[in-house]
VOPAGU-2260 file (C-alpha; in pm, 1 decimal, decimal comma):
REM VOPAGU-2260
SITE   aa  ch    i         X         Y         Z
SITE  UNK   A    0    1993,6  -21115,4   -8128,2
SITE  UNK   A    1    2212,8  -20897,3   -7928,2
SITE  UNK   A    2    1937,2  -20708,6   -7740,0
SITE  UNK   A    3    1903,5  -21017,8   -7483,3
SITE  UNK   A    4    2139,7  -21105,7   -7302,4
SITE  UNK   A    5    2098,0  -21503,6   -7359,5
SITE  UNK   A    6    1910,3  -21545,4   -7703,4
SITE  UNK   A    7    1886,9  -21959,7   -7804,0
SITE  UNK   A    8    1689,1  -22080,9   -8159,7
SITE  UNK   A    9    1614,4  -22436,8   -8141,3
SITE  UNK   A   10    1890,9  -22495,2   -7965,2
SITE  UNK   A   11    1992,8  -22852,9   -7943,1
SITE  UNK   A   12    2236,2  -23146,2   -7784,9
SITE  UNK   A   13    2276,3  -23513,4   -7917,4
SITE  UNK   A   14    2553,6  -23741,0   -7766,9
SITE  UNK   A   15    2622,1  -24066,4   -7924,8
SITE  UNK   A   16    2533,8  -24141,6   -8269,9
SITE  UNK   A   17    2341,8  -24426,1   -8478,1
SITE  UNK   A   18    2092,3  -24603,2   -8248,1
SITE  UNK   A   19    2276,7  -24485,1   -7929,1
SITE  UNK   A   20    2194,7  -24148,6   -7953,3
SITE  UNK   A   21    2090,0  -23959,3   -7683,9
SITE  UNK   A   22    1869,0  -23652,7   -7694,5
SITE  UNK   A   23    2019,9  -23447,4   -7416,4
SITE  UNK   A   24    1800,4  -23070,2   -7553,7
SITE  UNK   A   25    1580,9  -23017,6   -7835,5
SITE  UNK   A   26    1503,8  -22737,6   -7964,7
SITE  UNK   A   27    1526,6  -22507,9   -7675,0
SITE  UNK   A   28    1465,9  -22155,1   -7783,9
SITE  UNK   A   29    1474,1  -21885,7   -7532,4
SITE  UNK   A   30    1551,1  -21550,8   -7511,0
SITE  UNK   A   31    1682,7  -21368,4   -7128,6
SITE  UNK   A   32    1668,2  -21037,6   -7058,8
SITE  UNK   A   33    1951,9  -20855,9   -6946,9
SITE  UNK   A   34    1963,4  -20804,6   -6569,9
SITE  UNK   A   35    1730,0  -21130,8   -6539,4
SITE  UNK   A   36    1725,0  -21394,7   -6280,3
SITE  UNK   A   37    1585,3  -21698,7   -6448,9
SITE  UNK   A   38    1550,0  -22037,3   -6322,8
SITE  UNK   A   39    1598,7  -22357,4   -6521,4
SITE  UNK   A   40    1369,1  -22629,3   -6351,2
SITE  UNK   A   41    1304,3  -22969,5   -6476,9
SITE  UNK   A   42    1431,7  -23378,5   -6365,4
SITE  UNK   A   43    1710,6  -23549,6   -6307,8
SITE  UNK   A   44    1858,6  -23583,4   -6692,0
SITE  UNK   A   45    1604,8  -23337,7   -6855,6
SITE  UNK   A   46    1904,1  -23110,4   -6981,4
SITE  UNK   A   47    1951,0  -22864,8   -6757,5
SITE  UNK   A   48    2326,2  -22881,7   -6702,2
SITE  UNK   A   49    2364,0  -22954,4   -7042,3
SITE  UNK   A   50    2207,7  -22655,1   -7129,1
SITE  UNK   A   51    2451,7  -22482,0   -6893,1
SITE  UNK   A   52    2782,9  -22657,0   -7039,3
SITE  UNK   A   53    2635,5  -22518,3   -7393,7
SITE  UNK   A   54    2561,2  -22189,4   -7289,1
SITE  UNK   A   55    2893,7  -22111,0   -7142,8
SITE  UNK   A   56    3069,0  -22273,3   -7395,1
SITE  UNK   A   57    3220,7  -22574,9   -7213,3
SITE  UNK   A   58    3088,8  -22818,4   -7468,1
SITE  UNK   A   59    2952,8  -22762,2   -7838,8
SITE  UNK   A   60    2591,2  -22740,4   -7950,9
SITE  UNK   A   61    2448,2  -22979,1   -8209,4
SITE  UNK   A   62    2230,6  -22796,1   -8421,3
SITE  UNK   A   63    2076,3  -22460,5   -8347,4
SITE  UNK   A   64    2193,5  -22121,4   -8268,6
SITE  UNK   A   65    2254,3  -21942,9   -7940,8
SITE  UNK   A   66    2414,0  -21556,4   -7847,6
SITE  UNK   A   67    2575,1  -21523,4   -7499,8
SITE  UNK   A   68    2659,4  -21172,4   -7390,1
SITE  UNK   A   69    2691,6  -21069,7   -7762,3
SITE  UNK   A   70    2902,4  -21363,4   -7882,2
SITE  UNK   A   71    2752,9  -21653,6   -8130,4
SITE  UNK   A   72    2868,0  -21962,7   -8008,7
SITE  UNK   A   73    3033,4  -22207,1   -8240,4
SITE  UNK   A   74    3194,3  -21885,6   -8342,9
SITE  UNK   A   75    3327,6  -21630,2   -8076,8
SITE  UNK   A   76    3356,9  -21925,0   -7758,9
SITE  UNK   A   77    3637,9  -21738,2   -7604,0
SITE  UNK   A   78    3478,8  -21428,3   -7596,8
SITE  UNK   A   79    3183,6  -21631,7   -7442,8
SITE  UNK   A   80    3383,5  -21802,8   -7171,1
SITE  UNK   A   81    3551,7  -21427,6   -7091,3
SITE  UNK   A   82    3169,3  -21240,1   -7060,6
SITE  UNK   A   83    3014,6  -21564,7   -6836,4
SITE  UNK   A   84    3108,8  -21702,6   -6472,4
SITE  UNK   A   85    2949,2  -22078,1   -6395,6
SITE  UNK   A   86    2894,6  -22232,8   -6037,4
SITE  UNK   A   87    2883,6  -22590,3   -6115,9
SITE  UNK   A   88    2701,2  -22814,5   -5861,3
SITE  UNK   A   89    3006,0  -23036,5   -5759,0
SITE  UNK   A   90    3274,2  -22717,3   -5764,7
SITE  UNK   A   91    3697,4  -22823,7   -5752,8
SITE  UNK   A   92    3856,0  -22612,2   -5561,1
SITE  UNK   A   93    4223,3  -22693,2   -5456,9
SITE  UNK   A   94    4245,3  -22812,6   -5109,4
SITE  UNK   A   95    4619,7  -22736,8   -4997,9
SITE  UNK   A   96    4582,4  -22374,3   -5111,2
SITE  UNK   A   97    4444,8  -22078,1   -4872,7
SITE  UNK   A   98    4113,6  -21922,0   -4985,8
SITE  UNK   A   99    4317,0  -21622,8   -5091,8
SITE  UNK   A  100    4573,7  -21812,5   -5318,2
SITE  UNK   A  101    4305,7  -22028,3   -5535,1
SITE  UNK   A  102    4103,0  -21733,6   -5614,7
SITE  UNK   A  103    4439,1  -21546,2   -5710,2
SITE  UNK   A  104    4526,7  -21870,3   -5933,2
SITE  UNK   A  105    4167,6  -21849,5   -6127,5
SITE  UNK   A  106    4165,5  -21437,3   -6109,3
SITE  UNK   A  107    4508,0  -21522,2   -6328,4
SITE  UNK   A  108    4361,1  -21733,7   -6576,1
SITE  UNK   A  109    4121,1  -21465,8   -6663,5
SITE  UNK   A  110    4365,8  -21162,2   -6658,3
SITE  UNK   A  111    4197,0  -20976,0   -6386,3
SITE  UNK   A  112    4378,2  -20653,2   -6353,9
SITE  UNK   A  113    4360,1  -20587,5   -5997,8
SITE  UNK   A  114    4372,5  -20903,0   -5851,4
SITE  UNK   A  115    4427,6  -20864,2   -5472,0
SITE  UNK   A  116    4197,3  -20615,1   -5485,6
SITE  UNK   A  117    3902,1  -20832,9   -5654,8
SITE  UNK   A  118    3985,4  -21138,7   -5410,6
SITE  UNK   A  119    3998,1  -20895,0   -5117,4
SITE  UNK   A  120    3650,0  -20797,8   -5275,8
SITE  UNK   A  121    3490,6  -21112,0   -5282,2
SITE  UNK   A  122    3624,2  -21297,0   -4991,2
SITE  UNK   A  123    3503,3  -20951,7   -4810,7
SITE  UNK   A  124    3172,7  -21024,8   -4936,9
SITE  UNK   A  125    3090,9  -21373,3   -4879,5
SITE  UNK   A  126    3190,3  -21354,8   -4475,4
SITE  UNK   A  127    3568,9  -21511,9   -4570,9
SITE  UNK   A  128    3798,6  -21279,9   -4534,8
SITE  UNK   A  129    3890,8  -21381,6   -4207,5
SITE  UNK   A  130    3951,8  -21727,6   -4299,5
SITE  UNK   A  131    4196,2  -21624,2   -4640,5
SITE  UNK   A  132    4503,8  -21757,3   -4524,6
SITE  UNK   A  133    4348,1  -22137,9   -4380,8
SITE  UNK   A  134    4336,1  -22456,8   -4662,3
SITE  UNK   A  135    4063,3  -22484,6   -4839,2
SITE  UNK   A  136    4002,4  -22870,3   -4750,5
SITE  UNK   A  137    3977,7  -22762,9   -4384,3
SITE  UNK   A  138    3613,1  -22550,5   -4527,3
SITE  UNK   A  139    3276,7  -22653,4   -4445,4
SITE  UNK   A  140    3091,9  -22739,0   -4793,6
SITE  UNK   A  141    2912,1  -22399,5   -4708,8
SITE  UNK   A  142    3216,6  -22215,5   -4735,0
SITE  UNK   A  143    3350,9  -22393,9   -5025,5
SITE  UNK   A  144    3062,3  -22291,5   -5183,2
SITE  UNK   A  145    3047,4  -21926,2   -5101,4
SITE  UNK   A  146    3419,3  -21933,8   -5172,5
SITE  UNK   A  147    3306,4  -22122,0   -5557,1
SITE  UNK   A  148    3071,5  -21857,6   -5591,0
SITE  UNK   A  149    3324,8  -21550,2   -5552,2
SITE  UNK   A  150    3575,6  -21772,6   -5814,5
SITE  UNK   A  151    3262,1  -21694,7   -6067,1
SITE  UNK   A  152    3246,6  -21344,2   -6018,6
SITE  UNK   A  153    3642,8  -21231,8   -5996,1
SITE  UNK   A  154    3606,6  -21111,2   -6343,4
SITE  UNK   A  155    3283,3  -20930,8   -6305,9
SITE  UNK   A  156    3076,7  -21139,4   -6562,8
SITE  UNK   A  157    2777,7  -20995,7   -6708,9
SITE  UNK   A  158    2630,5  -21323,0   -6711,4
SITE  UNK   A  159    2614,4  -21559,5   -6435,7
SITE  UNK   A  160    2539,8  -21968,0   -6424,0
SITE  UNK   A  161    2472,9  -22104,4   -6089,2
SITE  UNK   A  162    2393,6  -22500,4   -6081,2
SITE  UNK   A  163    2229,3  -22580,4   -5755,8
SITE  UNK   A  164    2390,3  -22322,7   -5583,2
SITE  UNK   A  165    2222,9  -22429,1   -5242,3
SITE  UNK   A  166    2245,2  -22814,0   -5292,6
SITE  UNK   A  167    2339,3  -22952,1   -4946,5
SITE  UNK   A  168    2416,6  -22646,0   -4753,6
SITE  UNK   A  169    2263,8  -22579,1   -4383,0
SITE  UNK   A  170    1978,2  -22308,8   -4360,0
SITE  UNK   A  171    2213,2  -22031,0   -4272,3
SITE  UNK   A  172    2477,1  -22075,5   -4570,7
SITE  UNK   A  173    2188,9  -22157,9   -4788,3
SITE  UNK   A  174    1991,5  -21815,5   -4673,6
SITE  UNK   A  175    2337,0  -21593,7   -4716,6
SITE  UNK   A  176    2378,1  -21779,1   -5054,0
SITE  UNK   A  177    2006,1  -21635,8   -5181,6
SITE  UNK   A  178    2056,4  -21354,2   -5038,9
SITE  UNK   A  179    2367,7  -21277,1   -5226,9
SITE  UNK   A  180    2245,6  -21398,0   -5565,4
SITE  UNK   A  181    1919,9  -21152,3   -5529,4
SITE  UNK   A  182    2154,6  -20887,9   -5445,7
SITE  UNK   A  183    2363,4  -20988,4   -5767,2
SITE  UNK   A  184    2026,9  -20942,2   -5938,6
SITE  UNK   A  185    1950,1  -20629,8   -5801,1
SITE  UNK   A  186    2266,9  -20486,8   -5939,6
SITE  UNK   A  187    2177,5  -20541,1   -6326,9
SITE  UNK   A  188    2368,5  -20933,2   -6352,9
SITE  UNK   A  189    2187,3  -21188,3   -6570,1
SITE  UNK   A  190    2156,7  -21484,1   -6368,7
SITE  UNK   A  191    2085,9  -21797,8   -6479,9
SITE  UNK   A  192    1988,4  -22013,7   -6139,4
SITE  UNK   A  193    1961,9  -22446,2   -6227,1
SITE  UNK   A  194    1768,5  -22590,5   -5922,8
SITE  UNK   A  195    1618,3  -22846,5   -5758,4
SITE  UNK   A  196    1464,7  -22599,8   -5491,7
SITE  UNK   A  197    1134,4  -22484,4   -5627,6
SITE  UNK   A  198    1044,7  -22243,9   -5337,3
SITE  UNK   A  199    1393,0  -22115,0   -5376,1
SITE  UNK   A  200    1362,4  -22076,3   -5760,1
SITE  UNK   A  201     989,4  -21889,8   -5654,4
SITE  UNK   A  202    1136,8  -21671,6   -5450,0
SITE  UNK   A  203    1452,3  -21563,1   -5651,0
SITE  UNK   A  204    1346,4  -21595,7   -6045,5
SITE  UNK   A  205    1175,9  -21354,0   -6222,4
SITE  UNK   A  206    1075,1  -21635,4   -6518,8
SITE  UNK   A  207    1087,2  -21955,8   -6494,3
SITE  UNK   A  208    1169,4  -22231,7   -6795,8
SITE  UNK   A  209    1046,8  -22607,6   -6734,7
SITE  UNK   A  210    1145,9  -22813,9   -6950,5
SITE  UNK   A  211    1206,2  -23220,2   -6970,8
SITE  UNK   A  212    1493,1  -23194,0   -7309,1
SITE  UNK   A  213    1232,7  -22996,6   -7434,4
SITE  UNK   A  214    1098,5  -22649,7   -7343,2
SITE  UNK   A  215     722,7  -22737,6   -7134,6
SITE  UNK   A  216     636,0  -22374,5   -7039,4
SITE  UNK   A  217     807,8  -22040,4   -6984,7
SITE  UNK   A  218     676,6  -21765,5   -6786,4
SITE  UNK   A  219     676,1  -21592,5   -6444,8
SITE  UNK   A  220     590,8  -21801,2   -6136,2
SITE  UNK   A  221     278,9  -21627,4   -6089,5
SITE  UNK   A  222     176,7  -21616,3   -6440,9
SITE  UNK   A  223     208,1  -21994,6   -6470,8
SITE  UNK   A  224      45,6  -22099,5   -6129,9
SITE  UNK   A  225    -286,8  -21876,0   -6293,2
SITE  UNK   A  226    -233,8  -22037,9   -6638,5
SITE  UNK   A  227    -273,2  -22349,4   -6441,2
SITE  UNK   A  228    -498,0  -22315,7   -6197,2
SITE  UNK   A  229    -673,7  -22003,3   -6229,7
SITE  UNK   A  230    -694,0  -21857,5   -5876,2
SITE  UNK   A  231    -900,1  -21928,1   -5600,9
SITE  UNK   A  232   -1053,5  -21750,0   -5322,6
SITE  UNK   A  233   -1206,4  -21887,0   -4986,0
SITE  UNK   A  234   -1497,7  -21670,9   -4834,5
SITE  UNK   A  235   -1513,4  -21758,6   -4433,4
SITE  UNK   A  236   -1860,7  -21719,1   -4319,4
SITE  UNK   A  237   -1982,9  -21762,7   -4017,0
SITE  UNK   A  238   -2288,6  -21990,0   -4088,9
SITE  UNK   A  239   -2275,9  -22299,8   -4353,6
SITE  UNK   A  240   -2340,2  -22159,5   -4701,8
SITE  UNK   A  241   -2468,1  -22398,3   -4995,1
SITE  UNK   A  242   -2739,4  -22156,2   -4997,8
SITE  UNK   A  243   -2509,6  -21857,6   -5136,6
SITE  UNK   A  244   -2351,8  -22124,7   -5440,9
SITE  UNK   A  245   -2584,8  -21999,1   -5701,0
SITE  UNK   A  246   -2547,3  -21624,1   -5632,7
SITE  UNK   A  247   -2174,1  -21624,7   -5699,3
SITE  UNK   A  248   -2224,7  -21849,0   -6012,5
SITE  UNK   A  249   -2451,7  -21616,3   -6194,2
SITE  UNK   A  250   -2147,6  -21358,5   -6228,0
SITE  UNK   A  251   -1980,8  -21444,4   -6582,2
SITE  UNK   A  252   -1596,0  -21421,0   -6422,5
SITE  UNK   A  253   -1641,1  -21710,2   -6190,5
SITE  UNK   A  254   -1583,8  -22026,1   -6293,2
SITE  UNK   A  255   -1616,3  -22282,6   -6043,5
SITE  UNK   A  256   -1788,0  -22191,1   -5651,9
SITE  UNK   A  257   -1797,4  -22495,0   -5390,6
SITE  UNK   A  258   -1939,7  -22507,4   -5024,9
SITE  UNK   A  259   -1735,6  -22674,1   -4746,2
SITE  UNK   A  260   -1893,2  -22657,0   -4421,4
SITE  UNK   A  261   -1875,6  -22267,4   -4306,6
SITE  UNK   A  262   -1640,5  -22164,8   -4668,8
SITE  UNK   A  263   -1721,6  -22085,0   -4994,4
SITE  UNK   A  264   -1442,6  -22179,5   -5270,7
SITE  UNK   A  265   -1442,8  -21941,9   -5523,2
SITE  UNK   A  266   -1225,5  -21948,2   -5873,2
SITE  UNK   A  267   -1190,5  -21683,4   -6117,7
SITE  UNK   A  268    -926,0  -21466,6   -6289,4
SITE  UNK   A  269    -884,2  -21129,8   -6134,5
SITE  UNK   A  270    -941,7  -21140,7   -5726,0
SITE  UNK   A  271    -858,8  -20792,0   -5683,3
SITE  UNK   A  272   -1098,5  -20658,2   -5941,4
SITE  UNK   A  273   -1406,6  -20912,4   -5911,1
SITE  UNK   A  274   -1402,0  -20959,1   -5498,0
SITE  UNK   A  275   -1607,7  -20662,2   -5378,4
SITE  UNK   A  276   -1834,7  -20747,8   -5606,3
SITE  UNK   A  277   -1855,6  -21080,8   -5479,9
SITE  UNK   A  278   -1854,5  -20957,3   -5150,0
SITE  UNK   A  279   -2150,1  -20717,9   -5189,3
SITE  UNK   A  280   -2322,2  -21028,9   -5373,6
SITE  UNK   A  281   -2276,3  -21225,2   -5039,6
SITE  UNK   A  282   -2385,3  -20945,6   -4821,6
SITE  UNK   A  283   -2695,4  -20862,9   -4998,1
SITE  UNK   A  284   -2773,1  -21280,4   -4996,2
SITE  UNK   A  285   -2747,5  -21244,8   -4579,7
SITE  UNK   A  286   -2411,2  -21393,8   -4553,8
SITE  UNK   A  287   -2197,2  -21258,8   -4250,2
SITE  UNK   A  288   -1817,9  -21250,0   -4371,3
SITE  UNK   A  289   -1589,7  -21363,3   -4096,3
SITE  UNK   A  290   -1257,9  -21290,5   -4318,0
SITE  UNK   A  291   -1138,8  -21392,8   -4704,7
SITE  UNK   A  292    -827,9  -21545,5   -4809,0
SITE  UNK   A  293    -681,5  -21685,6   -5122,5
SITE  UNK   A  294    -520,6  -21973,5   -5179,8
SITE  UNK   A  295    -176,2  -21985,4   -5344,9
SITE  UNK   A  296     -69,2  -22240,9   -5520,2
SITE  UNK   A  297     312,1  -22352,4   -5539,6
SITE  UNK   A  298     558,8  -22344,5   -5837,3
SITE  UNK   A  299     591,5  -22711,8   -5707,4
SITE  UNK   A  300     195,0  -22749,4   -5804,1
SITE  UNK   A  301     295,8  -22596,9   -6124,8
SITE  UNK   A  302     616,8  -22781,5   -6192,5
SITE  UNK   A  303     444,6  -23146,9   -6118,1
SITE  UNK   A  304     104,6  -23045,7   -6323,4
SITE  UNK   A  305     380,7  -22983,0   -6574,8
SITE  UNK   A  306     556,5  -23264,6   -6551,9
SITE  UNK   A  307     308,4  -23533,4   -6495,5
SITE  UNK   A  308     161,0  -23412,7   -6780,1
SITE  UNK   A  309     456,7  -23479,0   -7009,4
SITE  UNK   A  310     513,9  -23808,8   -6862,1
SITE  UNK   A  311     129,8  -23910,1   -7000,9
SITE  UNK   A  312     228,1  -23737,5   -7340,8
SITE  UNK   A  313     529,0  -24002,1   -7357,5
């Protein structure tokens, strides 16, 4: 298990016991690549933070198995909590201190050599610098943020938790905030991103895990909006075109063609290796192509089809 960076066999979370027992995770089972920024996506109370709290070894697992950074937890969890850095949603910071002083107090706790030098680092950054000496109750929640995220990284984790890192912030601190974490990504970090903010999850994620306690679907953003929805492409002619319907249909990779007003809707699997061919098809039936677009579905289509779906299951 230690090729992955994050490796998890059925992992899984009860709290209470006898006929209060909650199922928090159930046999979750994934496995995260090293240098990986994957997104955790699913409801209020489907696990995710759970998962989190597990994972960085803030609260034992139930039954299962899971590898963090090399360490088994159950059975190395201070080696875990030393290898991991977490962003929780809500994060405590202590008010009457400077900037500089609380992440000097938490750079302490995890015997960080050079520690002026890594807050210097950090608060260089994130745009604080400037502000190291002022109270951290006189922040915005953008900077307490920022500031929560350098905390995280003072001991240069190899593995990174960020729980709705964005939650709340305005456009600007929420744009620096991505920013940094796809820079973080860029630079080999396995990131582990819990949101609520699907296009910013689409955007940042290179895989994706939905899951409502249990595991729904795992895969790339684009891979699961295909796996979905197969892909569809509108032709724009300039003349009404029921008459070119049956053309496209006779090739064997379309699956579905529909005619609304002056556009053809077209689904099928591979765009870029079926649409000349489609395109020729259309030509040689006398259609006169005004442009062709495709239309791209969301990770929010994905994540309700996904969803929805579950909710009819139960």
């Amino acid at each position: 298990m230690t090729e992955f960076a994050i490796q998890t066999e059925n992992l899984t979370k009860h709290f209470g016991r006898g006929k209060d027992v909650v199922h928090a995770v159930e046999g979750l089972s994934l496995e995260i690549r090293p240098g990986e920024v994957f997104g955790l996506l699913g409801p209020n109370g489907a696990g995710k933070t759970t998962t989190i709290r597990m994972l960085s070894a803030l609260i034992g697992i139930s039954a299962g198995r899971a590898v963090v950074a090399g360490h088994e937890l159950g059975k190395e969890d201070m080696d875990v909590r030393r290898k991991v850095g977490i962003l929780t949603e809500t994060p405590g910071m202590y008010d009457q201190l400077s900037a500089e002083r609380n992440l000097a107090f938490f750079a302490a706790l995890y015997d960080v050599k050079d520690i002026p030098g890594q807050v210097e680092k950090y608060l260089r950054m994130l745009g604080l610098w400037a502000r190291r000496d002022d109270e951290v109750g006189e922040f915005s929640k953008g900077m307490r943020q920022k500031l929560a995220i350098a905390r995280a990284l003072l001991h240069e984790p190899p593995v990174l938790f960020l729980d709705e890192p964005t939650s709340g912030l305005d456009p600007e601190a929420a744009r620096l905030v991505r920013d940094f974490i796809a820079e973080l990504g860029r630079e080999g970090r396995t990131l582990i991103l819990c949101t609520h903010n699907l296009d910013e999850a689409d955007r940042l994620c290179d895989r994706v895990a939905v899951f409502k306690t249990s595991l729904l679907a795992l895969d790339t953003p684009a891979n699961l909006r295909s796996q979905l929805f197969g892909r569809t492409v509108v032709f724009h002619l300039a003349q009404p075109g029921p008459q070119f319907v049956e053309p496209l249909k006779a090739n064997a990779f379309v699956h579905s063609v529909e005619a609304l007003d002056n556009k053809l809707v077209v689904t099928l699997d591979d765009p870029e290796a079926h649409n000349p061919a489609l395109i020729r098809r259309l030509v040689e039936a006398g259609a006169e192509i005004r442009f062709v677009g495709e239309v791209r579905r969301s990770l929010e289509d994905v994540y309700l089809r996904l969803i929805q779906k579950e909710d009819r299951h139960d």
